[in-house]
C-alpha positions in Angstrom: 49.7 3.5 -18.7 46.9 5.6 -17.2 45.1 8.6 -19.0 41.4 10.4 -18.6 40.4 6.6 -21.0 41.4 4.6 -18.1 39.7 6.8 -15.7 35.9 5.4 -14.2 33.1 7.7 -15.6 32.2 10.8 -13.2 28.9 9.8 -11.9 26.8 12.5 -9.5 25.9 12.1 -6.0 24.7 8.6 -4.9 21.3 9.3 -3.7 20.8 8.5 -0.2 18.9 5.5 1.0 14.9 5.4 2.0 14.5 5.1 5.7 11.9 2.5 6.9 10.2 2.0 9.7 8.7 -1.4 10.3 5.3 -2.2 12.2 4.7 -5.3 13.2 2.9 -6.7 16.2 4.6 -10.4 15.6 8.3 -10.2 16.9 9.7 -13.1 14.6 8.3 -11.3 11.3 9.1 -8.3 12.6 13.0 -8.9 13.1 12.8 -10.9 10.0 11.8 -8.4 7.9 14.3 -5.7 9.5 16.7 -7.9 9.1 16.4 -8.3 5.3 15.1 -5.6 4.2 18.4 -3.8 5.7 20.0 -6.3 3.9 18.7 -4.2 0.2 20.4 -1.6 -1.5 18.6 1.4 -1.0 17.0 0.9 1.9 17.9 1.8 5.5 15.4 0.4 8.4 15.5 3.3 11.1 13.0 1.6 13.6 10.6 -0.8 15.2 6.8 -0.8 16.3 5.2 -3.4 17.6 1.5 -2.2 17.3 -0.4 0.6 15.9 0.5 3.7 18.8 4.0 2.9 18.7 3.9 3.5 14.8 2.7 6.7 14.8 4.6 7.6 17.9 8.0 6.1 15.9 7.3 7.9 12.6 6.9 11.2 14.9 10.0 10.7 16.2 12.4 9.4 13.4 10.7 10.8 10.1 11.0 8.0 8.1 10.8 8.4 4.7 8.1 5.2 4.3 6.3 2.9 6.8 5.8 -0.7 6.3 2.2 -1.0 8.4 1.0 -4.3 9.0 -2.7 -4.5 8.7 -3.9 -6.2 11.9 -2.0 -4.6 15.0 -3.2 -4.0 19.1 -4.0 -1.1 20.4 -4.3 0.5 17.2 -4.8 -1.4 13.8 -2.6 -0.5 10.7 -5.9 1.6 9.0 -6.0 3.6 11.9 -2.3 4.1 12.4 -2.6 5.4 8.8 -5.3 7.6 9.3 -3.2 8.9 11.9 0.0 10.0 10.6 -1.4 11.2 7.6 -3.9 13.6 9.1 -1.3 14.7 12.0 1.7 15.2 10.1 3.0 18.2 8.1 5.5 15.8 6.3 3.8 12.3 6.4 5.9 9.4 5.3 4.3 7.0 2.7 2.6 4.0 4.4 2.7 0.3 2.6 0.6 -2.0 3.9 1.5 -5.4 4.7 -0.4 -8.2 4.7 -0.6 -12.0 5.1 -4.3 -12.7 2.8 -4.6 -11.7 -0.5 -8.5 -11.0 0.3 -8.3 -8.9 3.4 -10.8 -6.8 3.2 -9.0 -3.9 5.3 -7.0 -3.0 2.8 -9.0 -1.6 0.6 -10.4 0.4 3.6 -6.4 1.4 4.1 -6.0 2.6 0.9 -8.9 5.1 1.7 -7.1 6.4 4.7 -4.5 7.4 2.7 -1.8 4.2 2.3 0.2 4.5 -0.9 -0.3 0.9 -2.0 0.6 -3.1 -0.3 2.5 -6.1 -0.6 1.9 -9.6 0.7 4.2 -11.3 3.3 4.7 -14.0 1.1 6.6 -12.2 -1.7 10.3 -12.2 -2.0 12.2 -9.6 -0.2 13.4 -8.1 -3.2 9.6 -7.6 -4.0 8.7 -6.1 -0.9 12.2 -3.6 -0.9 11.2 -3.0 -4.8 7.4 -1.8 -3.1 9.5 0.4 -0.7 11.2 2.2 -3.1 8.6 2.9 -5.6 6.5 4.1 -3.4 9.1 6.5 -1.3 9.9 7.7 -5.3 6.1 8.4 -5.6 6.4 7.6 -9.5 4.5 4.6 -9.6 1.4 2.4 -7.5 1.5 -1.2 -6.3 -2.0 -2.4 -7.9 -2.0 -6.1 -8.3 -4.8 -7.9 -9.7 -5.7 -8.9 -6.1 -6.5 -5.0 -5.0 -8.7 -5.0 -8.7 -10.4 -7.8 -7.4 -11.0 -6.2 -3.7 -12.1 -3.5 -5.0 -14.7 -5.0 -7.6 -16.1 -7.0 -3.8 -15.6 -3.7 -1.4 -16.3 -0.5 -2.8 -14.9 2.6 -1.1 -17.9 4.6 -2.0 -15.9 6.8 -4.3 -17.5 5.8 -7.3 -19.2 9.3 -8.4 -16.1 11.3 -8.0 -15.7 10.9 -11.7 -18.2 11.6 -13.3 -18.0 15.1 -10.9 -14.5 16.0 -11.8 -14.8 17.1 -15.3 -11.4 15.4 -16.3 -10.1 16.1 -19.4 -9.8 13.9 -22.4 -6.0 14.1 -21.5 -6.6 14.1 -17.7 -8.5 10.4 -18.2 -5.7 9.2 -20.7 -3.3 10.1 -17.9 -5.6 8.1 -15.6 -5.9 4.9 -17.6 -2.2 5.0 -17.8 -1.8 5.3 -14.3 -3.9 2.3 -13.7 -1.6 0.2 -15.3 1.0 0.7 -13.1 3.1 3.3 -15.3 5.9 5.9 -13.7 5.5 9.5 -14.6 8.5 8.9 -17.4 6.5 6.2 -18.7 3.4 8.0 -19.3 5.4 11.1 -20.4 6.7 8.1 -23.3 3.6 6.7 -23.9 2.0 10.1 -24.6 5.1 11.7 -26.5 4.6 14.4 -24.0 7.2 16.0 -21.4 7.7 14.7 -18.2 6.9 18.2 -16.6 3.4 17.4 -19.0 2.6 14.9 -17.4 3.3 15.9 -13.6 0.8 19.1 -14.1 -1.8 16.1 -15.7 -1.6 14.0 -12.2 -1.6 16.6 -10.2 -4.7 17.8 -12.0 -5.9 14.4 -11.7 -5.5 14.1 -8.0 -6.9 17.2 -7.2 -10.0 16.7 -9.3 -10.5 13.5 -7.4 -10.0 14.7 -4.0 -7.6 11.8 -3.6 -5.3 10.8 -1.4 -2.5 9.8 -3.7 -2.2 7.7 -7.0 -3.4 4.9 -5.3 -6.6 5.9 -4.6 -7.2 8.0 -7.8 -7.0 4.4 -9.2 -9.9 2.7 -7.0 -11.6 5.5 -8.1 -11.1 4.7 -11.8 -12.4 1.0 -11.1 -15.2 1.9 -9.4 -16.5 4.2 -11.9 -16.2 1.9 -14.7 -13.4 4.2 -16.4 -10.7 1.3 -16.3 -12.0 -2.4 -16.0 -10.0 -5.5 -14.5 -7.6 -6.5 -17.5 -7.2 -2.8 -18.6 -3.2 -2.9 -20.0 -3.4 0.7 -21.8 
């Protein structure tokens, strides 16, 4: 017998995949990756670049939602590329770096430029689609204890911003949090506080800053002593 019991819950309208383009001068890691990562729910690969020009030329043309960069391209390194779309773009897509050593030193320098956070080569696809994801969702930063430790060796000069930006007591709670790694919901849990709260707090944050993204209001947070390695909220 059927009946509204038998009947699957209504659910609303599946949300539609992140597009990602890929940028990789190395053909084999390149095809790899495109061929996994297509493989993830969620995620839909919309293009190839083989070095730094094509990537901005590619985002230009097909809009992707995020770009998976690698750090060390011809003609145009992944820092650059960054630089690039971000400054030329009215609708930039996130940028994840990609790299192969835990302690390259450009990514630090990437992050700067505007890059929303990285992910080693080495790690799982599901990691790496996971890093795509967040990112494109813009709720959350990829902030290993690697990046904490590049940024203890390679300052991105950023250091006073801090002190200069008159944060609130709020506005630095909301900071800490953030350098753990928590989503907007998660801070909005944390603090008791609505999520709405919590958006107007980063945003205030950010702007404070003069930061790129959440990512780099972070550095800014280690550099200035406000958050130390270890920090867990």
């Amino acid at each position: 017998m059927t009946g509204a019991d038998s009947r699957p819950a209504a659910t609303g309208p599946a949300r539609p995949p992140v597009t990602l383009l890929i940028a990789d001068d190395d053909e084999v890691t390149r095809s790899g990756l495109r061929t996994l990562l297509a493989a993830q729910p969620g995620i839909s690969v919309v293009g190839e670049a083989a070095d730094g020009v094509e990537a901005v030329e590619q985002a230009r043309r097909l809009c992707p939602d995020v770009v998976l960069m690698d750090v060390r391209m011809p003609r145009r390194n992944g820092i650059e590329a960054t630089r690039h779309l971000l400054a030329d773009s009215a609708q930039p897509p996130k940028v994840v770096m990609i790299t192969t050593f835990e302690n390259d030193g450009y990514v630090t320098a990437a992050l700067s430029a505007g890059a929303s956070g990285f992910v080693l080569k080495r790690l799982p696809v599901r990691q790496i689609a996971e890093a795509v994801r967040v990112v494109e969702a813009g709720e959350a930063i990829l902030f290993p204890a690697a990046l904490r430790r590049m940024v203890a060796a390679r300052p991105l000069g950023s250091a006073e911003a801090l002190p200069k930006a008159a944060l609130t007591e709020r506005e630095e709670e909301v900071l800490r949090l953030m350098a753990t790694g928590l989503s907007n919901p998660e801070i909005a849990a944390s603090l008791m506080v609505s999520l709405e709260t919590v958006k107007t707090h980063v945003g205030n944050v950010l702007l404070k800053l003069g930061a790129q993204n959440r990512t780099h209001a972070v550095v800014i947070a280690y550099e200035s002593g406000l958050v130390v390695p270890g920090f867990t909220g």
